[in-house]
C-alpha positions in Angstrom: 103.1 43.6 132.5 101.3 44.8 135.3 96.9 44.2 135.8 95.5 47.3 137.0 92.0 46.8 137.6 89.0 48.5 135.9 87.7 51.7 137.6 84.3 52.4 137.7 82.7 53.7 134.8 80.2 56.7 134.9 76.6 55.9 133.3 76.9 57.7 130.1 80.1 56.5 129.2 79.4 52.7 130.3 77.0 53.2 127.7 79.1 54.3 125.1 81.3 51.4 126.0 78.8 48.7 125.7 78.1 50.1 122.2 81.4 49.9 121.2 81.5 46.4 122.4 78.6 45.4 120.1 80.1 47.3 117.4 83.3 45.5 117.5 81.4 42.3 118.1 79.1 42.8 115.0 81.9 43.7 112.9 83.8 40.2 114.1 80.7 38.2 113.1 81.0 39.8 109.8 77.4 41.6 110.1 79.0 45.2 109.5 81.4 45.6 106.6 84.2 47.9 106.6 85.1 50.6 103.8 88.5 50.0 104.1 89.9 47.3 101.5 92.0 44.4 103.2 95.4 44.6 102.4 97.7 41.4 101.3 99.8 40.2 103.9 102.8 39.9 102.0 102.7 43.2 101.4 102.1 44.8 104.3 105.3 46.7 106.4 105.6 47.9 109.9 104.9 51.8 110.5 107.6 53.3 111.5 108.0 54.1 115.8 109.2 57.5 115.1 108.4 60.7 113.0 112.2 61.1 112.5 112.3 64.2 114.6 115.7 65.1 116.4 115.1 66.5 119.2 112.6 63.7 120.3 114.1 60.6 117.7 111.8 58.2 119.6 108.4 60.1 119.8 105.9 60.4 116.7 105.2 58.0 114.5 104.9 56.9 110.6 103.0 54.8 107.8 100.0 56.8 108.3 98.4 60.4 108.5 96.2 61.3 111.4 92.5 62.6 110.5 90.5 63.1 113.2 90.6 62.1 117.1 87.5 61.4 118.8 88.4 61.3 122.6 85.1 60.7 125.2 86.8 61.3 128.6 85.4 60.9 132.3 87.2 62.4 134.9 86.3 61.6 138.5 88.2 62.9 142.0 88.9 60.6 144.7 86.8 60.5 147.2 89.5 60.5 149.9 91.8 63.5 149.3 95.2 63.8 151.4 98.2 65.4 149.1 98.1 69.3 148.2 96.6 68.7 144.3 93.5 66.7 143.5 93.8 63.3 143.0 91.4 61.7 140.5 91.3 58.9 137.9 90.0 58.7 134.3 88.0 55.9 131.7 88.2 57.4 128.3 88.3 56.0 124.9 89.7 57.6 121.7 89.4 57.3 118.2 91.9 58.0 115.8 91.0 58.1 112.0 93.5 58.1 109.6 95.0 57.0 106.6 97.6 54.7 105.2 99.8 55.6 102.8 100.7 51.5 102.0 99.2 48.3 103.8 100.6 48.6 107.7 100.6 45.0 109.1 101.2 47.2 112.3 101.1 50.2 113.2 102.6 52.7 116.7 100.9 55.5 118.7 102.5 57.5 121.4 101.0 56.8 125.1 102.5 57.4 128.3 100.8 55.4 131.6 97.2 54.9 131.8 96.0 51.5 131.6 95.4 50.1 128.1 92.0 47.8 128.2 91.1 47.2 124.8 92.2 48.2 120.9 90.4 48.0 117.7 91.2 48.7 114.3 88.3 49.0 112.3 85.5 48.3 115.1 87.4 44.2 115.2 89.7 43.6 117.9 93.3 43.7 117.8 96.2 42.7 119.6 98.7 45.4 121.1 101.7 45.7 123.2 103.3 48.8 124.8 107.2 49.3 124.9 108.3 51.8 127.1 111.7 53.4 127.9 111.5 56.6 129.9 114.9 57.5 129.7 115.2 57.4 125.8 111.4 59.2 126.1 109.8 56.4 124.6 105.9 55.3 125.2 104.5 53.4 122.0 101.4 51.4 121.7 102.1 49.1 119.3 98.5 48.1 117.1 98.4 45.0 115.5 95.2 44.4 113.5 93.3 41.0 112.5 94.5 42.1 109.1 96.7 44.4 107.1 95.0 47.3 107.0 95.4 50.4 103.8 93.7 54.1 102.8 91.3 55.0 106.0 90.9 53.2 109.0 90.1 53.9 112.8 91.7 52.8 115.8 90.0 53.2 119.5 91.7 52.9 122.5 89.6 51.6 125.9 91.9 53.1 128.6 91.6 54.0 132.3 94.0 55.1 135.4 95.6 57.5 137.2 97.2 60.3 134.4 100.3 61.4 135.2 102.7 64.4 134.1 105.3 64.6 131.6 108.5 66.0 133.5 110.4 67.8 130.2 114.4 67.4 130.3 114.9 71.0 131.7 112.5 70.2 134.6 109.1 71.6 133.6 105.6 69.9 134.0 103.7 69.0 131.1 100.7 66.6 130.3 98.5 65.9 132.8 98.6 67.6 135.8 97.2 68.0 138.7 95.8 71.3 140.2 94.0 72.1 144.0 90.7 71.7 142.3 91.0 69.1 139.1 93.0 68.7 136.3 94.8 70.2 133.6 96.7 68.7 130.7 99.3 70.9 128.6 101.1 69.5 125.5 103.9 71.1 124.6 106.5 70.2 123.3 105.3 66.2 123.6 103.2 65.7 127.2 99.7 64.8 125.7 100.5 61.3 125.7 100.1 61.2 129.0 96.0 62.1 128.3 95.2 60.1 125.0 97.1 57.8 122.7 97.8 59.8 119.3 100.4 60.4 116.7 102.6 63.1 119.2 104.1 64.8 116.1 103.3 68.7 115.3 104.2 67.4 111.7 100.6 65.2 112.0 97.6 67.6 112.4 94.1 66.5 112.6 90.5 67.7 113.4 89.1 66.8 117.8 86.2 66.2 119.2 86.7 66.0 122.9 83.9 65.0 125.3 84.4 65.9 128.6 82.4 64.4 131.8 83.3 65.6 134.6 81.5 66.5 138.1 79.1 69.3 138.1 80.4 71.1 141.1 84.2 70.9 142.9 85.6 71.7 145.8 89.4 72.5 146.6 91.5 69.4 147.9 90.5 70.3 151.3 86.6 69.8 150.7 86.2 73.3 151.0 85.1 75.8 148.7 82.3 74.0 146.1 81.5 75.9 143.0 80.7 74.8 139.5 83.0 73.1 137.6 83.8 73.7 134.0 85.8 71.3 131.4 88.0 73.6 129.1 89.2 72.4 125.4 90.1 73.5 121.8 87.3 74.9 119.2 83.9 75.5 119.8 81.6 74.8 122.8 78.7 72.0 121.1 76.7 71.7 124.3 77.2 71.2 128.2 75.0 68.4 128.9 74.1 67.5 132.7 73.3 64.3 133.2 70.0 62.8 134.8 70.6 63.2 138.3 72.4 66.1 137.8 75.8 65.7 139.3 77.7 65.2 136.9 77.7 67.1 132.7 79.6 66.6 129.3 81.1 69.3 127.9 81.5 69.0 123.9 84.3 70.3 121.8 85.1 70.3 118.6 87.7 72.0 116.4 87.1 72.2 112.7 90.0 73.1 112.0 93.7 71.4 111.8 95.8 71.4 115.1 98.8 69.8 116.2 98.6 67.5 119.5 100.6 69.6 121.7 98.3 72.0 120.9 95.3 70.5 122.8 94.4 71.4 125.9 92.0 70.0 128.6 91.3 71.6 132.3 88.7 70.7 134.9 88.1 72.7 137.6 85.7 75.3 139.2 85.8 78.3 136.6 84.1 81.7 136.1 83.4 81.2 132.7 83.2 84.3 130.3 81.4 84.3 127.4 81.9 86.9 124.8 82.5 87.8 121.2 85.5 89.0 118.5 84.2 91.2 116.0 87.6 90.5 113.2 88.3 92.7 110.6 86.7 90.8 107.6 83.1 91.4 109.2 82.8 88.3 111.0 81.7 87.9 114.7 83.7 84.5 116.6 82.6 83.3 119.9 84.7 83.9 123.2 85.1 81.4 126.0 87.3 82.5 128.5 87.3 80.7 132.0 88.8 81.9 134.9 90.1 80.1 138.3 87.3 80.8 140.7 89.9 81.3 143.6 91.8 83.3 141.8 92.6 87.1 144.2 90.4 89.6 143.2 93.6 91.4 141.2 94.7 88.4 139.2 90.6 88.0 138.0 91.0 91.8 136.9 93.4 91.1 134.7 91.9 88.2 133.0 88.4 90.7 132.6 90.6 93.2 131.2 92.8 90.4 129.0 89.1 89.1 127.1 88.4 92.9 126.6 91.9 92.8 124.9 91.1 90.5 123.0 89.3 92.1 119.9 91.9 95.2 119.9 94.7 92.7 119.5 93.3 90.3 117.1 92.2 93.3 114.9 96.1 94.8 115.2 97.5 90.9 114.5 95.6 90.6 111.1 96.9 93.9 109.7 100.1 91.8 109.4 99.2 88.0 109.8 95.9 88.0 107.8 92.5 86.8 108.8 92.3 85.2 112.3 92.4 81.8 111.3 90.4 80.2 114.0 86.4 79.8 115.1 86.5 81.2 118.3 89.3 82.8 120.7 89.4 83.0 124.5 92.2 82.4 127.5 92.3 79.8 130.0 93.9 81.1 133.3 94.3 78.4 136.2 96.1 78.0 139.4 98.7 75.2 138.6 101.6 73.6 140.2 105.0 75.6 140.3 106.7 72.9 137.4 104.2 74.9 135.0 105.7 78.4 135.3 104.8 79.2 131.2 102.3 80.2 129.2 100.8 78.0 126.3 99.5 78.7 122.6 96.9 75.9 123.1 94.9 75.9 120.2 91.9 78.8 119.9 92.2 80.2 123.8 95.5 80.0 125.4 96.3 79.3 128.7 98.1 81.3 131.4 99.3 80.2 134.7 97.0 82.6 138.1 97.7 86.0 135.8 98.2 87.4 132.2 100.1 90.6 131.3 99.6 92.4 128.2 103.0 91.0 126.3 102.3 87.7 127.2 98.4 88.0 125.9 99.9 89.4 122.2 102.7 87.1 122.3 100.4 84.1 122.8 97.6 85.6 120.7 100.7 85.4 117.9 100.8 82.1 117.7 97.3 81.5 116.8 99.4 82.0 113.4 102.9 81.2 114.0 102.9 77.5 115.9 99.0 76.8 115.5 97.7 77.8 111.9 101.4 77.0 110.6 102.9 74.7 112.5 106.6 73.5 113.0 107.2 70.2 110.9 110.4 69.3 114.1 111.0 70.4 117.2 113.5 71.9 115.8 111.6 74.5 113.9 110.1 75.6 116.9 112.4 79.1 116.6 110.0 79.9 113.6 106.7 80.6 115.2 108.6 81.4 119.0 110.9 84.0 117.3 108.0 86.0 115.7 105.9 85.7 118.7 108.5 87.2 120.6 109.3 89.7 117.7 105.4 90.8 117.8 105.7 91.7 121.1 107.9 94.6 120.5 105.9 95.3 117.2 102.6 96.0 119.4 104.7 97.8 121.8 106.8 99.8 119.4 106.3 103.0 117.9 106.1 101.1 114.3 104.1 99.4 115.1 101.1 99.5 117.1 101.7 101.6 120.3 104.5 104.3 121.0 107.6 102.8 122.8 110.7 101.7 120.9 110.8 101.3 117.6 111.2 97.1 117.3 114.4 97.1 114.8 116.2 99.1 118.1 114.7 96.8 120.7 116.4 94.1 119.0 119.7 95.6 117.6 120.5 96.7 121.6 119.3 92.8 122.8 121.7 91.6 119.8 124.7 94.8 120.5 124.3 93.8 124.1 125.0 90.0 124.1 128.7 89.7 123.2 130.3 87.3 120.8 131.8 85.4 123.7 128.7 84.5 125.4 127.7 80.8 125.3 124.3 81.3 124.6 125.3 82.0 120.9 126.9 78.7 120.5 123.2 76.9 120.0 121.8 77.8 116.3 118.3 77.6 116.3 117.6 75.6 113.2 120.5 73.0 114.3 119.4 72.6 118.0 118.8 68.9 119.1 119.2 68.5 122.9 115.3 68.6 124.1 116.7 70.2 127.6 117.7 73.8 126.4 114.4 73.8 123.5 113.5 76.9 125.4 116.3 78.5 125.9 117.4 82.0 124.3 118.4 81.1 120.9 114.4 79.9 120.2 113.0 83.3 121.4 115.6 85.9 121.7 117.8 85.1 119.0 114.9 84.4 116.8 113.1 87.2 117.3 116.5 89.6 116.4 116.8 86.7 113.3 112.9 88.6 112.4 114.1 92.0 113.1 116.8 91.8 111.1 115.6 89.7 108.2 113.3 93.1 108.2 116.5 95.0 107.8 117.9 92.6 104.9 114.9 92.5 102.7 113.2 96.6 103.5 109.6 96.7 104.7 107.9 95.5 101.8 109.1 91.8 101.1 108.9 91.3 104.7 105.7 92.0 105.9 104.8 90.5 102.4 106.7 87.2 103.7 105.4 87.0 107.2 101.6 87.5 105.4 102.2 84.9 102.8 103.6 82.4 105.3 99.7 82.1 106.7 98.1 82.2 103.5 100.5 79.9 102.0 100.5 77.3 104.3 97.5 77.7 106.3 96.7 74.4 108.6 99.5 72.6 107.4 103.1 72.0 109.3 106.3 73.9 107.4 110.1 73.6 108.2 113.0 76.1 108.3 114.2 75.7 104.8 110.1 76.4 103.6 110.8 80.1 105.2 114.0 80.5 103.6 112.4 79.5 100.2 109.6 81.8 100.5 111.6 85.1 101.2 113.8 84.4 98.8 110.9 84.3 96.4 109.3 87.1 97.6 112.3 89.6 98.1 114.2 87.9 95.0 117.1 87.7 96.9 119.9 85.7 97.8 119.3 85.0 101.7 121.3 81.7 101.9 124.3 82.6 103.5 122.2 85.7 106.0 120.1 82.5 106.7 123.5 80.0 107.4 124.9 82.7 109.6 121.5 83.6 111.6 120.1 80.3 111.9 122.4 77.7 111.5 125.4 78.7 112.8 126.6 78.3 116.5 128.3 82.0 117.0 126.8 85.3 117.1 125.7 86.4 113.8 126.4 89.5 111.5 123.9 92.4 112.2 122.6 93.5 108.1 124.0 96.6 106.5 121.0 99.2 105.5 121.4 101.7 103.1 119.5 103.6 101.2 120.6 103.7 97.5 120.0 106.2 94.8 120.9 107.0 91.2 121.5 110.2 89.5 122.1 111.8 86.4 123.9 115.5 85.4 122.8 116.2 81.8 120.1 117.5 79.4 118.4 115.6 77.1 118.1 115.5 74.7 121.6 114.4 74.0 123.8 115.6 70.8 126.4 113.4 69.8 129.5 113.2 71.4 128.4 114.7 74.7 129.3 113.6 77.6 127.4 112.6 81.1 127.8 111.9 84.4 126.6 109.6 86.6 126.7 109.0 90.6 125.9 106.4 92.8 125.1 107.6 96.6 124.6 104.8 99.6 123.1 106.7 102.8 123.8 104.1 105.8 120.2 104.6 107.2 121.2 101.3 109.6 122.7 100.5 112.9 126.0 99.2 112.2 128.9 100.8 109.6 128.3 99.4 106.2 130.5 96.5 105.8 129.8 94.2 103.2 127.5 96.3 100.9 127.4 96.9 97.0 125.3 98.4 94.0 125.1 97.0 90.7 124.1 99.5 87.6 122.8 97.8 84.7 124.4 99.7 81.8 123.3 97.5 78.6 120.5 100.7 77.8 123.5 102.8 78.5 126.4 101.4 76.4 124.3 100.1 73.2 124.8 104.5 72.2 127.6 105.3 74.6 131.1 104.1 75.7 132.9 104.5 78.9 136.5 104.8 79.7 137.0 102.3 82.0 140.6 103.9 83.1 138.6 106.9 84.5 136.5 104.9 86.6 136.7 105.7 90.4 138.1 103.4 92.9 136.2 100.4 94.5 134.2 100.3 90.6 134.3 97.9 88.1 132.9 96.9 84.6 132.4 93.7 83.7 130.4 93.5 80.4 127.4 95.9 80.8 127.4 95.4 84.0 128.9 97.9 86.7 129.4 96.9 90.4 130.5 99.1 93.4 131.8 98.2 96.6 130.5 101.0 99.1 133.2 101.9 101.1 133.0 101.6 105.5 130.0 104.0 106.6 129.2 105.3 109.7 125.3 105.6 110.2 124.1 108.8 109.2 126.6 109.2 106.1 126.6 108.8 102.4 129.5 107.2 100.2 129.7 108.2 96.5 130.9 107.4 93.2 130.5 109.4 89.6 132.1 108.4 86.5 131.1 109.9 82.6 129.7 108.2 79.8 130.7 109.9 76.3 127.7 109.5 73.8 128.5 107.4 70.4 129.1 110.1 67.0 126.7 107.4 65.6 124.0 107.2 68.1 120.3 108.6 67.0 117.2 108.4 69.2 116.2 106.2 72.1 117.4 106.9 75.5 120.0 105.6 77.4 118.3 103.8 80.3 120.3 102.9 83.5 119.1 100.4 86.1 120.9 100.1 89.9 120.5 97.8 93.2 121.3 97.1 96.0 122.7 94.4 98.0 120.9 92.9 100.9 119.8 95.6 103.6 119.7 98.3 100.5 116.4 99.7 99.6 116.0 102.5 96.0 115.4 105.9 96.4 115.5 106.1 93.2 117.8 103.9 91.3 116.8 104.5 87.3 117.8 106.8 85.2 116.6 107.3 81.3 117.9 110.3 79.0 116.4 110.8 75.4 118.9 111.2 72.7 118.7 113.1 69.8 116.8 112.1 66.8 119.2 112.5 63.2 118.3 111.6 60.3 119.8 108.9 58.3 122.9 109.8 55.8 121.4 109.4 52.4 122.8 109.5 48.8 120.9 109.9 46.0 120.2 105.8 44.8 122.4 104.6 41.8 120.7 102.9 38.8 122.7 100.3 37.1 121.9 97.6 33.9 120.8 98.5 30.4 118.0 100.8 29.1 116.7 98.7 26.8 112.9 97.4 26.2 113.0 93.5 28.3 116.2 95.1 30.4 116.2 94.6 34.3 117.7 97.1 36.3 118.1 98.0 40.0 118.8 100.7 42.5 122.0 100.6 44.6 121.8 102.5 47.9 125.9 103.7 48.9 126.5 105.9 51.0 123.3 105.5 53.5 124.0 104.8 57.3 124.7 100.9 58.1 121.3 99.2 58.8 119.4 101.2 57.1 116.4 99.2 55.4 114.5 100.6 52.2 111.6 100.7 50.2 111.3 101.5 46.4 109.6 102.8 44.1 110.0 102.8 39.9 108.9 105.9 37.7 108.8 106.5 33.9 109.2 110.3 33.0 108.2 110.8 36.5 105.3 108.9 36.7 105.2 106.0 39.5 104.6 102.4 37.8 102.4 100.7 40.0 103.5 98.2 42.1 107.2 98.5 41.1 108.6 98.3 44.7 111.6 96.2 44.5 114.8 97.2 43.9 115.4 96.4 40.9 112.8 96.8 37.8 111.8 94.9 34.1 111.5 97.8 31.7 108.3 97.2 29.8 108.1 98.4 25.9 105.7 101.3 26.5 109.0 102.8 28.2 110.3 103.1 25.2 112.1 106.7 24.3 111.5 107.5 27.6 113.5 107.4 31.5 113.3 105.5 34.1 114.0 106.8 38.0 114.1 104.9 41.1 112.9 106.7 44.6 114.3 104.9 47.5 113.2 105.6 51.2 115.7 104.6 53.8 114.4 104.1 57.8 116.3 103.3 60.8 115.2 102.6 64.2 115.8 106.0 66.3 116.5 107.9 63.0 114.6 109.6 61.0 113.4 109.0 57.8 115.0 109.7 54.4 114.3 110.0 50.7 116.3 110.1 47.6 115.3 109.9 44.0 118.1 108.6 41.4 118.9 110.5 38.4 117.0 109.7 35.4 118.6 107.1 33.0 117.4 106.3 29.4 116.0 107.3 27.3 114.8 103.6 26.8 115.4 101.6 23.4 114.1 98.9 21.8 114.4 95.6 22.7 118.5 94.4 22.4 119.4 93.8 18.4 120.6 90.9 17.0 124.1 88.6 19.1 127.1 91.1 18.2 124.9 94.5 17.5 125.8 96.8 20.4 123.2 97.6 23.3 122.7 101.0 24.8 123.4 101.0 28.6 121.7 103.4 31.3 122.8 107.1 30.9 122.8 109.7 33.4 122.7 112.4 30.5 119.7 114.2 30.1 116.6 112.4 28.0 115.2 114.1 24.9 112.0 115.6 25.8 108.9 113.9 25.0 105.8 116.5 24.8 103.0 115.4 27.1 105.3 114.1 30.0 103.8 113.9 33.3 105.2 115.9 36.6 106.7 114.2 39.4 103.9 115.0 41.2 101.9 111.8 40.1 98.6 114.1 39.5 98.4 113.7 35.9 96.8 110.9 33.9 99.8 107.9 33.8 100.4 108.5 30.3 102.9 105.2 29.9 100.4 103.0 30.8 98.4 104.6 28.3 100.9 104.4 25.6 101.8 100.8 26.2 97.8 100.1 25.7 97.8 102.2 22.7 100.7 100.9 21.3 99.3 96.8 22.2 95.3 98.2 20.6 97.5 99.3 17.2 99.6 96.5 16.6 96.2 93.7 17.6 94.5 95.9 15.1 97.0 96.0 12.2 97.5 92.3 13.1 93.5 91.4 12.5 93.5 93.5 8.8 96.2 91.4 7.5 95.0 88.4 9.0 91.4 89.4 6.9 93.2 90.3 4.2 94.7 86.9 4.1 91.1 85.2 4.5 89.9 86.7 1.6 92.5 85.9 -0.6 92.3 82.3 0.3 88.5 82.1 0.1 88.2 84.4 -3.7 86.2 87.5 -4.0 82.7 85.6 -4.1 82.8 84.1 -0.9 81.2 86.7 0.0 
């Protein structure tokens, strides 16, 4: 390993050195206690040196989750200048919080050149090692701590050196790179490491606060040209602090909120810095810091003005369909930079732009703040996700569905998709299968993605996917998400089967199938209600309201309200119908756009059915979307068949009998009611019935009420059987049985009307008073001829 010596440190951060130094010392001598638990040695592991991601297998790390990053950076130019960029070194330390999932004996950090001068774990000194293989892209620092370390812990990196870039494998500059007048370090996919040691996965998010010292005034590599100097990051400005003599300040950042590495930016240079505000839709006000190139032409610094005044508009527009802005503040960053970075950057809160912005660019960045930033890619892999739909908005703030008046979006991306034939090679890389790091941003990560939007927009109708692209921010807000997450939640939302539209767009190498739309609706000839016996017809109609012939579409009709009162004859059934249970599918024939396939068939109404409504239920395969796809027709109400209820069982005082019910419509359920001579017995509602004595000489008649659900009501009253005898004679005397001939009259009898007095309850108390009465005399009588006539 090579000794590079120390550069010179500025004032303020010498300090902040020193009291590292007597922090780490302190905690050595055991004077400061850690929080953090020591873990056993024996069982402690190694974390693992990558994040398992394959597109970049030896980049990102495991065994822990990354917090926070503290990074206190001084940048200084050399004083000699003779190339055409800036040259200039850097002393910075950075902090990384986080925690372990299990005790790490060691632990890995991705960090590309600089010069490593010290490591702690904890505030106590620990030993390190870097392994480094540019060709397989691998830079790891390699932390091993005094002690196995579990839950939260910090490591802070000393470091100094000359930062250089990160050349990607198609070519482009990343990381840190120099510019005419400073600095400026861009992440994506995996370049930070060239600025700070960190865990360079976008699966890893954390909170920053970046310090930034940097000279107060700069000129261009020549010398000429001084102007103030400005130190761009992520978040919120904290303060610009000059120090005591005044030629150099620290600029403070902080983001709050969770960002992926390649997401941070830092640039030092002499700005015009632009201070403004967002007003969003939910009422709040968010700071704007926008900064300029100061040599910037006069047309390119138009365009960044009019770019910040932009800003509100498109926000505003975005969260009609993303949601709430989910940063603190907003702004772009627009610098004059080497030709290696010829792209624009989603860095985290104000984007960056290289010398110009144009409108597209501005929403398609401005996209990302969602797609990429708030919900970021958990791979490389995923990156099609959040590139697609910032490609796709685009078009939607452009297009006359969306927010301006050109062509509608679903066109703009059926003619890109129409106009790229199956033979070209471009098709033959799936997005979500894509592993060679040198074509990441090629066309199937924007183009192809953004038509795998448009047309997931075609498969699922309006609704489910605005719904979808909504939820995906308020879902997973701040965390990182993968391919398989998106699939999951439009299936969800839509209820749909999207597996094989999602193998064919996204994981398959060839040009994918463009999705069938139709509009589908149900309809009905008849007039309800509906008599027995009539018949009905019914037609499906699918109107191709797409692009592309229909192909692979059919509609299901639910029939189970339909055949539960009514049949159908499944040998009149059109062609390209069938019936499988209750359940009847139809493959729509080939349809140009513009057209409308059929199919009717007739439903014949049961002789049995009564009430209710036959209810009738369609949908549509993927692309369709109801017009109206339910149908419900009232059938008529009939009444029950009823007979008059049989009484059988003997007439006879002590005698059960009961009511038989033939003759009534199957499932018919009954209640009953018991009458002597017409008068109801209270609480005699079962069907059968104990004749009691005071029915004696008299008949007995059962009521029965029969109800059916979707029928109406019916009720039948039994002919009268009796008249009722005393209790059965003597074994071998002959019993009378129930009689249907006519009872001898009884004077006094009550109407069947019930509005009398109930004379046989009466009667049985009579005739129970009597007999207790004629029972006490002879009782008395007994008494007194057992006692003698002077007892008393």
């Amino acid at each position: 390993m090579r000794h590079e010596p120390t550069a010179t440190l500025p004032r303020g951060l010498a300090l902040r050195r020193s009291l590292l130094a007597v922090g780490a010392a302190l905690l050595a001598a055991g004077l400061v206690s850690s929080a953090v638990t020591p873990a056993q040695a024996d069982d402690a592991v190694d974390g693992a040196r990558t994040a398992g991601d394959t597109m970049f297998p030896n980049v990102g790390n495991g065994g822990y989750d990354a917090l926070d990053y503290d990074i206190d950076l001084a940048w200084t130019p050399d004083a000699v200048q003779t190339g055409q960029v800036m040259a200039g070194s850097l002393v910075a330390t950075s902090t990384m919080t986080a925690r372990a999932a299990a005790p790490l004996r060691s632990l890995s950090l991705d960090f590309e050149g600089l010069v490593v001068d010290a490591v702690t774990v904890n505030g106590a000194p620990a030993a390190w090692q870097r392994d480094v293989d540019a060709g397989a892209i691998r830079h790891k620092l390699i932390v091993t701590p005094a002690s196995p370390i579990n839950g939260q812990f910090s490591v802070s990196v000393a470091y100094h050196g000359v930062p250089v870039a990160h050349v990607d494998a198609d070519g482009s500059y990343e990381g840190w790179n120099a510019t005419t007048d400073g600095a400026t370090m861009l992440g994506q996919p995996i370049g930070n490491m060239t600025g700070f040691p960190h865990n360079n996965t976008p699966a890893d998010k954390a909170t920053y606060s970046i310090s930034l010292d940097v000279p107060t005034t700069l000129a261009d590599v020549t010398g000429a040209g001084a102007a103030p100097a400005a130190a761009v990051s992520n978040g919120e400005l904290l303060s610009r602090t000059p120090s005591s003599d005044g030629t150099r300040t620290t600029w403070q950042w902080q983001q709050t909120k969770q960002m992926a590495s390649e997401l941070v930016i830092i640039s030092i240079g002499r700005y015009d810095v632009i201070e403004s505000t967002v007003a969003l839709r939910d009422g709040r006000t968010i700071p704007a810091w926008s900064f300029a190139d100061s040599a910037l032409p006069a047309a390119n610094k138009a365009t960044v003005t009019a770019a910040v005044d932009q800003l509100g508009p498109v926000i505003r527009n975005l969260e009609t369909i993303y949601g709430p802005y989910p940063g603190q503040s907003a702004g772009v960053v627009v610098d004059s930079v080497p030709r290696g970075i010829n792209y624009a950057l989603e860095t985290q809160d104000r984007s960056f732009f290289p010398s110009s912005i144009d409108f597209s660019t501005l929403v398609h960045e401005l996209a990302h703040q969602w797609y990429g930033n708030n919900v970021s890619p958990t791979t490389w892999t995923d990156i099609w996700i959040a590139e697609g739909m910032a490609t796709w908005a685009e078009t939607f703030s452009d297009g006359s569905d969306g927010f301006g008046q050109g062509t509608a979006t679903r066109e703009v991306w059926f003619d890109s998709w129409n106009g790229t034939p199956a033979s070209d090679e471009r098709w033959g890389i799936a997005p979500g299968a894509q592993t060679d790091s040198a074509s990441l941003y090629d066309f199937q990560t924007y183009t192809r993605s953004a038509q795998f939007w448009a047309a997931l927009r075609v498969a699922i109708g309006d609704d489910a996917f605005f719904s979808v692209v909504k939820q995906w921010q308020t879902d997973f807000a701040g965390t990182s998400r993968t391919g398989a997450d998106l699939l999951a939640l439009s299936e969800n939302v839509s209820g749909r089967d999207l597996k094989a539209f999602y193998q064919d767009w996204i994981l398959d190498a060839d040009k994918p199938a463009w999705p069938d739309q139709f509009e589908l609706s149900l309809t009905t000839v008849a007039t309800a209600p509906l008599e027995r016996g009539a018949s009905l017809s019914y037609t499906l109609s699918a109107e191709n309201t797409g692009l592309v012939p229909l192909a692979s579409s059919t509609a299901s009709l639910d029939l189970s309200g339909v055949l539960n009162r009514a049949s159908i004859d499944a040998a009149t059934l059109p062609a390209g119908t069938s019936l499988t249970g209750d359940e009847l599918v139809w493959t729509i024939p080939a349809t140009d756009p513009g057209l409308t396939a059929t199919a009717s068939f007739e439903v014949e109404v049961d002789d049995d059915a009564s009430g209710g409504t036959l209810t009738a239920q369609a949908t549509a395969s993927l692309g369709g979307t109801c017009a109206s796809c339910a149908s419900s027709l009232a059938v008529q109400q009939y009444a029950v068949d009823a007979e008059a209820p049989v009484i059988t069982g003997d007439t006879a005082v002590g005698s059960t009998l009961s009511a038989t019910t033939p003759g009534w419509t199957a499932g018919t359920e009954f209640a009953y009611s018991w009458a002597i001579d017409g008068t109801a017995v209270p609480d005699a509602t079962a069907s059968t019935f104990v004749i009691a004595p005071a029915a004696e000489g008299r008949t007995v008649t059962a009521t029965v009420t029969g109800s059916r659900a979707g029928y109406l009501d019916q009720t039948r009253t039994s002919a009268p059987v009796g008249p009722v005898v005393a209790a059965a004679p003597l074994p071998g005397a002959p019993s009378p049985t129930a009689s249907t001939a006519a009872p001898v009259p009884v004077g006094g009898q009550l109407g069947m009307t019930g509005t009398e007095a109930p004379i046989a309850a009466i009667l049985w108390a009579t005739g129970a008073l009597v007999a207790g009465a004629a029972l006490s005399v002879v009782t008395l009588r007994r008494r007194r001829v057992a006692r003698g006539p002077d007892t008393f």
